[in-house]
C-alpha positions as CSV (number, residue, x, y, z in Angstrom):
1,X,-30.6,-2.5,-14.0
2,X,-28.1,-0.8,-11.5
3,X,-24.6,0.6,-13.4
4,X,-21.1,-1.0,-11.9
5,X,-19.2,2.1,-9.9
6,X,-16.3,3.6,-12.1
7,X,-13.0,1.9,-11.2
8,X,-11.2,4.7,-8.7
9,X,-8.4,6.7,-10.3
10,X,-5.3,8.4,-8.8
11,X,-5.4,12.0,-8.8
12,X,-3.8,13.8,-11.9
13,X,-0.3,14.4,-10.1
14,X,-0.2,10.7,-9.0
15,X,-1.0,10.0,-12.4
16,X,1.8,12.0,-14.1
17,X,4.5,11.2,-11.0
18,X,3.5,7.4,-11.8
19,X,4.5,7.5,-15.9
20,X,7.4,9.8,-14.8
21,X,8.8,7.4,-12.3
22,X,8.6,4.4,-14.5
23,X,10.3,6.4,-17.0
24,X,7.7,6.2,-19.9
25,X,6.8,8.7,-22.1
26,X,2.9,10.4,-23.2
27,X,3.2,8.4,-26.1
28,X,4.4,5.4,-24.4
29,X,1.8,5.1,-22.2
30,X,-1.0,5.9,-25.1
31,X,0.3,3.2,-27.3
32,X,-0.2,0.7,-24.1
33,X,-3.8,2.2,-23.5
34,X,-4.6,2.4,-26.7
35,X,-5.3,6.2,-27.2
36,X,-3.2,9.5,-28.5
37,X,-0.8,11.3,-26.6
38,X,-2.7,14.4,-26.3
39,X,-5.7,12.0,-24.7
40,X,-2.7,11.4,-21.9
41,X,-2.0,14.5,-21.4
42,X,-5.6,15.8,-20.7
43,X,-6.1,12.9,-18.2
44,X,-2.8,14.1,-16.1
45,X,-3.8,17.5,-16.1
46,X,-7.0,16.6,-15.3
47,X,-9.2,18.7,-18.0
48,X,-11.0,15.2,-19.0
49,X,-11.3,12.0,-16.9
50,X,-11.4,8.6,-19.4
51,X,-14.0,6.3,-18.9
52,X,-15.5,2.7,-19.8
53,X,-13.2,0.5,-21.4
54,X,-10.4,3.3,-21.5
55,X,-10.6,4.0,-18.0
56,X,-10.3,0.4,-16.7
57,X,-7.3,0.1,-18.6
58,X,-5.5,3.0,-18.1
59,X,-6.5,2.2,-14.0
60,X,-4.9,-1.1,-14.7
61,X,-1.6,0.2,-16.0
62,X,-1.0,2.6,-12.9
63,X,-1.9,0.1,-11.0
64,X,0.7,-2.1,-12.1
65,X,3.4,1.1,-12.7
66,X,2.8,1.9,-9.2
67,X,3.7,-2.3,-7.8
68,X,6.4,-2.1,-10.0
69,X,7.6,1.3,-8.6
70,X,6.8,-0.2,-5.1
71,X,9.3,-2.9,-6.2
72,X,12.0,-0.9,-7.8
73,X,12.1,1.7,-5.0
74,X,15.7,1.6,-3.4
75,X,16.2,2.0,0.0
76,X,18.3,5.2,1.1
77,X,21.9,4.6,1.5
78,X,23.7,6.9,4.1
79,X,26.1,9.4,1.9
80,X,29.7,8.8,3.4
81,X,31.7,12.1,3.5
82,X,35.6,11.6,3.6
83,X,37.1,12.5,6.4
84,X,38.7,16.1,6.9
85,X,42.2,16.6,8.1
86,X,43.5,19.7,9.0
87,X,46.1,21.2,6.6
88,X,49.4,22.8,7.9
89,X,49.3,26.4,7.4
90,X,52.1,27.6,6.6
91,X,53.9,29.7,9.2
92,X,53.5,33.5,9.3
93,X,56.5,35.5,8.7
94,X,56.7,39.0,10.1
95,X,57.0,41.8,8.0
96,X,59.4,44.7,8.7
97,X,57.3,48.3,9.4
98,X,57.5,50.5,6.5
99,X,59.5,53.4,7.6
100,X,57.4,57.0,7.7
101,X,58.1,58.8,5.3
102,X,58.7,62.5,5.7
103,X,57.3,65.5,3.2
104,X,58.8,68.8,2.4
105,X,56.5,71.2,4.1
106,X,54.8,73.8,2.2
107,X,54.4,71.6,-1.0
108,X,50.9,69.7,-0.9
109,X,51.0,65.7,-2.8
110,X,48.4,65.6,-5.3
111,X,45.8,62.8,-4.6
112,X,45.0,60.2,-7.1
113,X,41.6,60.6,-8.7
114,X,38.8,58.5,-7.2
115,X,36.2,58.3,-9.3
116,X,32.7,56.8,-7.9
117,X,32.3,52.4,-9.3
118,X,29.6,52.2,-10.8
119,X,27.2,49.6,-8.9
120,X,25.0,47.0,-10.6
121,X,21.6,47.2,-10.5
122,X,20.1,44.4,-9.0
123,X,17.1,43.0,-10.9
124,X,13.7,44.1,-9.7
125,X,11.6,40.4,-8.1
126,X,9.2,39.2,-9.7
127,X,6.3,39.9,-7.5
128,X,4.2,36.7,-6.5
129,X,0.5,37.3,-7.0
130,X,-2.4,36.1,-4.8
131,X,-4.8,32.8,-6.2
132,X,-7.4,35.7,-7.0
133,X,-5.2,38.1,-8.7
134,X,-3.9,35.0,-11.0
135,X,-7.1,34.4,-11.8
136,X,-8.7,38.1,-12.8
137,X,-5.4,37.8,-14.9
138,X,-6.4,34.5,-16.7
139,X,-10.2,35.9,-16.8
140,X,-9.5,38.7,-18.5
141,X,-7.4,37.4,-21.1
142,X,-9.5,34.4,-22.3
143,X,-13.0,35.6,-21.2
144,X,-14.2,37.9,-24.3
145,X,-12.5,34.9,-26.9
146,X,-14.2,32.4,-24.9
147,X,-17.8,33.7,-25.0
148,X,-17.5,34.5,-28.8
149,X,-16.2,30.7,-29.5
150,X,-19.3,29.2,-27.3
151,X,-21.6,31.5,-29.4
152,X,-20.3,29.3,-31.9
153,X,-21.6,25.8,-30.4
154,X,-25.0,26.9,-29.0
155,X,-26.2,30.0,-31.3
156,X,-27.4,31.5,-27.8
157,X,-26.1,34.8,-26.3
158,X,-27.1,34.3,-22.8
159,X,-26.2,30.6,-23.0
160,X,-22.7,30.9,-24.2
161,X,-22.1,33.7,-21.3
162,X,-23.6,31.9,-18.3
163,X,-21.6,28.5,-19.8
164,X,-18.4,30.2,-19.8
165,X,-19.0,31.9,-16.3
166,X,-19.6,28.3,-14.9
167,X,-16.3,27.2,-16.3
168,X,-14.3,29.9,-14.7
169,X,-16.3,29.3,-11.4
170,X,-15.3,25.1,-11.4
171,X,-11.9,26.8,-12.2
172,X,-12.3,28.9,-9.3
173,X,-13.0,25.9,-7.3
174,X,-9.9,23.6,-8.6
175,X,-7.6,26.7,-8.6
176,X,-4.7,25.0,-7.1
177,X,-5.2,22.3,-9.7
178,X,-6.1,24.7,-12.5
179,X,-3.0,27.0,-11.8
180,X,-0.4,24.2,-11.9
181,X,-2.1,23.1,-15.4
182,X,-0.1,23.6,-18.8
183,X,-2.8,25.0,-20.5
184,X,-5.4,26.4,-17.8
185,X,-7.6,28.3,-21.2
186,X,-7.8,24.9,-22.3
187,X,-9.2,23.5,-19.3
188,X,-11.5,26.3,-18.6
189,X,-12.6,26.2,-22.4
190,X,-13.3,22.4,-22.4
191,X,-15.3,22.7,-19.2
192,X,-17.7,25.5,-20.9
193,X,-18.2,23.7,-24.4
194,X,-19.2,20.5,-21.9
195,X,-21.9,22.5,-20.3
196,X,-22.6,24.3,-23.3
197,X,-23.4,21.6,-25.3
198,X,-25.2,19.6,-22.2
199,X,-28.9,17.8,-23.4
200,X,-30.1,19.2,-20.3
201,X,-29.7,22.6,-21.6
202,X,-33.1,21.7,-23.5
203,X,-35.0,21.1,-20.8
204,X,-34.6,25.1,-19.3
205,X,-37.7,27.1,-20.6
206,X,-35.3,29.6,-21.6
207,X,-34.6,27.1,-24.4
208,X,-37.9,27.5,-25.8
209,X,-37.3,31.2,-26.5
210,X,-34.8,31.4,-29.5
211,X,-33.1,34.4,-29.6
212,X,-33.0,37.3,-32.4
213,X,-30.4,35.6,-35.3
214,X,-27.2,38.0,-36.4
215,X,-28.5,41.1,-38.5
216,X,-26.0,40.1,-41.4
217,X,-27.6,37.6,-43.9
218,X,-24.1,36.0,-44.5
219,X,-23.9,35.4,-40.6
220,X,-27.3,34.2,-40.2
221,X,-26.7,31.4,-43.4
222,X,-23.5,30.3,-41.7
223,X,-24.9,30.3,-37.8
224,X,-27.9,28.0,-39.1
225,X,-25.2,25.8,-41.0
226,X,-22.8,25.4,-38.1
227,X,-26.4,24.4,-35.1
228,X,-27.7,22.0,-38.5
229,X,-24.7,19.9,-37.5
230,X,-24.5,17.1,-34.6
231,X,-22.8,18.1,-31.4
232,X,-19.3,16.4,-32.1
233,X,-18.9,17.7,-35.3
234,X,-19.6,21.6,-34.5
235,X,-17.3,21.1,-31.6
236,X,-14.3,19.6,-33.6
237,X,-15.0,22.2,-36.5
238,X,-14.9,25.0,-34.0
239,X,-11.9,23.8,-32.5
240,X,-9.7,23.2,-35.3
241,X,-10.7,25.7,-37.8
242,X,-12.3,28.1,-35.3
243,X,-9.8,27.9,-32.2
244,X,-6.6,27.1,-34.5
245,X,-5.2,23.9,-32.3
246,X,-4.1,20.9,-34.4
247,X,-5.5,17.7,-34.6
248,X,-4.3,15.7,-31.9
249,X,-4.9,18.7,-29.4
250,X,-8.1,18.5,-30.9
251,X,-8.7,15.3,-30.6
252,X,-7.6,15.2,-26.9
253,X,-10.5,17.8,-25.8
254,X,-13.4,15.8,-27.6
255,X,-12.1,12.4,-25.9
256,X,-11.5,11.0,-29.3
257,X,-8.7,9.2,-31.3
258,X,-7.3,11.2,-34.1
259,X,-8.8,9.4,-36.7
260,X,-12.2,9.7,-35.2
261,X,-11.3,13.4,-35.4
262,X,-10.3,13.9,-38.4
263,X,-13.1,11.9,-40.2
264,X,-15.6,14.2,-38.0
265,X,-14.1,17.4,-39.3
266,X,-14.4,16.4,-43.0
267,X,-18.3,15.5,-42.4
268,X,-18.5,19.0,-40.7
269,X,-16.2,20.8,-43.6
270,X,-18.3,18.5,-46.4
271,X,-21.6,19.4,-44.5
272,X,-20.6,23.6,-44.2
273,X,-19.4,23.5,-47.6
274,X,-23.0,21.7,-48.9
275,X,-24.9,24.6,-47.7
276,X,-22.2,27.7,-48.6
277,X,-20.2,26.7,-50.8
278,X,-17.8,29.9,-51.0
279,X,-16.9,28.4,-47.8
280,X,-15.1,24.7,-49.4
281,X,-11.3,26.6,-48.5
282,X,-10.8,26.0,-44.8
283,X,-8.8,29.3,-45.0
284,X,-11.7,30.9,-45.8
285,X,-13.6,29.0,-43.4
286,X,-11.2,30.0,-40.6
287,X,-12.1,33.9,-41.6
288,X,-15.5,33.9,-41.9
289,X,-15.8,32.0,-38.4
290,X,-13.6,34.8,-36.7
291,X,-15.6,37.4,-38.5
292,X,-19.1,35.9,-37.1
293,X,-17.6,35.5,-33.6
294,X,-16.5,39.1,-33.4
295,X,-18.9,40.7,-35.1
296,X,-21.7,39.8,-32.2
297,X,-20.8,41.7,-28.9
298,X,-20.6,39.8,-26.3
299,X,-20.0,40.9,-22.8
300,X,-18.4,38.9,-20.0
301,X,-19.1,39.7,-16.2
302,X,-16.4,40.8,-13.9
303,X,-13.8,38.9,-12.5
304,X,-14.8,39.4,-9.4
305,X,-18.3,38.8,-10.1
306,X,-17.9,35.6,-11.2
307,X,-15.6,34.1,-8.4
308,X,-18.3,35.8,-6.0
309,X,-21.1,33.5,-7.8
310,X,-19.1,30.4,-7.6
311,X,-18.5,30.5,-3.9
312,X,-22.1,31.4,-3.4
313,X,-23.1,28.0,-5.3
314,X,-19.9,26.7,-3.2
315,X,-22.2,27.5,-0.4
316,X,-25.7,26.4,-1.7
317,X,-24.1,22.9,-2.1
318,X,-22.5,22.7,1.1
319,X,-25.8,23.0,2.9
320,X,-27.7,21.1,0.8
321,X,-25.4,18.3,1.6
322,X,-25.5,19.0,5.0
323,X,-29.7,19.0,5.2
324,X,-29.6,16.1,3.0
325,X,-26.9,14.1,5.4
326,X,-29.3,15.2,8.4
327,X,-32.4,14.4,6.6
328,X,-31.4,10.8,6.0
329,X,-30.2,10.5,9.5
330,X,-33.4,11.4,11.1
331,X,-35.1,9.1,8.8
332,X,-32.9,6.6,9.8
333,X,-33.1,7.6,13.4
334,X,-36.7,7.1,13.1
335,X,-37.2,4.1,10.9
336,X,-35.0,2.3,13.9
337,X,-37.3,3.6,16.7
338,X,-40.7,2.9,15.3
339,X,-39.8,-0.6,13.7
340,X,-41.2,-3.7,15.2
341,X,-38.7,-5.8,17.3
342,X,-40.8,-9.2,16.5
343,X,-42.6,-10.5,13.6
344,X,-46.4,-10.7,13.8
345,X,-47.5,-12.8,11.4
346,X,-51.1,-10.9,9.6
347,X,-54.6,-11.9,10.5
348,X,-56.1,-14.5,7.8
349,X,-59.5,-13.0,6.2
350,X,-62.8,-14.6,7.1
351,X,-64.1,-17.2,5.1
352,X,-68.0,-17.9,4.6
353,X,-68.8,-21.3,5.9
354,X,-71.5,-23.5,3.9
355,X,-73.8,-25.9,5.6
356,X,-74.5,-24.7,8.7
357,X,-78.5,-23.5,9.6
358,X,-78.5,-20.1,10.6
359,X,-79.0,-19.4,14.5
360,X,-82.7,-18.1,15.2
361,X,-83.2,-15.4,17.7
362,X,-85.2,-15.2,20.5
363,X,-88.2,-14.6,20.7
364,X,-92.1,-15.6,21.9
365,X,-92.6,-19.7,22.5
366,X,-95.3,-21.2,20.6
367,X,-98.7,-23.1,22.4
368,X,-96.4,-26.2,22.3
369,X,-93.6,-25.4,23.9
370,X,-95.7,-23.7,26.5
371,X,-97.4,-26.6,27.1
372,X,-93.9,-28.5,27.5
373,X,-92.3,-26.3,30.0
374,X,-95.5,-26.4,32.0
375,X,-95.3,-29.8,32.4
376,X,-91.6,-30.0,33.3
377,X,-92.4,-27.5,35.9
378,X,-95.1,-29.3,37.6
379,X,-93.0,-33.2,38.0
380,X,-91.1,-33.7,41.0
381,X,-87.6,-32.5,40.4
382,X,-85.9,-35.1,42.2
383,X,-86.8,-38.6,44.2
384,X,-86.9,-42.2,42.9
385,X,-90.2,-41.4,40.7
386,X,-87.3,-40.0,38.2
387,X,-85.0,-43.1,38.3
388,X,-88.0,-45.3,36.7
389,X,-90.4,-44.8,33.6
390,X,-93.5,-45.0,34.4
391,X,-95.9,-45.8,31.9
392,X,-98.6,-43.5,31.3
């Protein structure tokens, strides 16, 4: 069974300049998809793409928003700029010459004081800084926070590094998209929980290895609690009580509708709260969550570092596209040479035939047919003698 291709999407800027020139709002446009306004606003930014259902529907409405814009579009009127006459001036009257004026010698003229302005001080320029300054800026801010809150969803050290390291390098690779992003943390964080909480991570041997639990018993009790629940739920709990975003921010990084959300993050409260139950006040939730996260030291890797590694595996996938492209042409290149221009039907396989008596070889004649061949040998081979029977 083969899976239909996902109906094609504008880019994220197409997709804002569309709901922008039709004049709708986030909201707007969410009640005629059918999903919250923070769901909108992670589609245009482009930290989540929709999909299914969601996704053929909101294709449909751009669709239609960009006819309609199509439609609507005026055409360009030339700007007509009235006509400028020259004004009179007035004539210029001369002005008598002031007559000099002559000083008593010997007695100087004081001089008025003239005392220095002073001048303002222009405002020092912002200064503009280069795509990888901007983004050793937004590493080191959100980094360290970012590691600790992963630690959170996986229970893993290593893992929760390496997933936020490959967020930063995608964000490395969409840095002019990532830059012009209202949120970029948010885009970099939901891009690490994605790969953090990937079923593929099970597969890695590494997996098989756990790793030494937190040394404080309370930690331990509450790490355990949070990796007993499923995926979605640990993710929304984190996020709203661990992160501090609301619920509809919330709700727009886990692809959900609020109500979805908020149902999730009662299961995950109700299920936390089973196990601890000092832990039933989300205030005190909220603590104890930033007291596990910072109490485990957790490292990041340099900026640099990291942007390094991602344009190495920018690399690596570059040439393995390129082998693979060649690869599949020289197969192809090769299938066409050695095919056969004409078809040749198979050979059928032998039957065994019934019936027939099988051939005798040569070999030494018997007294008989001795006898015969003698006597054929010894008649006349030609002459009437042969054209009549002759009784014997």
């Amino acid at each position: 069974m083969t899976r239909s291709p996902a109906t094609p999407l504008p880019p994220p800027k197409a997709r804002r300049r569309l709901r922008e020139t039709a004049a709708l709002t986030q909201t707007q446009l969410a009640d005629r998809v059918g999903v919250t306004p923070g769901t909108v606003r992670a589609w245009e930014s482009g930290r989540t793409t929709p999909r299914g259902r969601k996704r053929e529907a909101y294709a449909k409405l751009l669709k239609t928003l960009a006819e309609e814009g199509a439609v609507r579009a005026p055409e360009p009127k030339p700007k007509l700029e009235p006509e400028s006459r020259p004004q009179p001036q007035p004539e210029a009257k001369p002005q008598p010459e002031p007559e000099p004026k002559v000083e008593p010698e010997g007695k100087p003229q004081p001089q008025p004081d003239s005392q220095p302005q002073p001048q303002p001080v222009a405002a020092p320029e912002p200064v503009a800084l280069t795509p990888a300054q901007a983004f050793d800026a937004l590493y080191a801010f959100s980094a360290p926070a970012l590691v600790r809150q992963t630690f959170l969803l996986t229970g893993r050290r290593e893992q929760a590094r390496e997933s936020v390291e490959r967020a930063f390098q995608a964000a490395w690779e969409h840095w002019p998209e990532v830059a012009r992003d209202r949120d970029p943390v948010g885009w970099v964080r939901a891009t690490a929980y994605e790969y953090a909480l990937s079923p593929w991570q099970r597969l890695r041997p590494r997996h098989r290895h756990p790793e030494p639990p937190p040394a404080d018993p309370g930690d331990r009790t509450l790490l355990n609690a949070l990796l007993r629940l499923p995926p979605r739920h640990r993710r929304t709990l984190v996020l709203y009580d661990g992160v501090g975003l609301d619920l509809p921010e919330t709700a727009a990084e886990t692809e959900a509708s609020t109500p979805a959300t908020a149902n999730r993050l009662l299961r995950a409260r109700e299920a936390v709260a089973g196990r601890l139950p000092a832990l039933a006040d989300p205030q005190v939730l909220h603590r104890r969550l930033a007291e596990l996260a910072s109490n485990e030291r957790l490292r990041a890797a340099e900026p640099p570092t990291v942007r390094r590694g991602g344009e190495r595996r920018a690399r690596l996938r570059t040439r393995a596209a390129i082998a693979f492209t060649v690869a599949l042409v020289a197969t192809t290149a090769l299938t066409v040479r050695t095919a056969p221009t004409h078809y040749e039907p198979p050979v059928s396989p032998g039957q065994a035939v019934r019936g027939v008596p099988q051939r005798v070889a040569p070999g030494a004649l018997s007294d008989e047919e001795l006898e015969l061949r003698q006597k054929l040998r010894d008649q006349m081979q030609d002459g009437p003698e042969r054209l009549s029977p002759r009784l014997e």
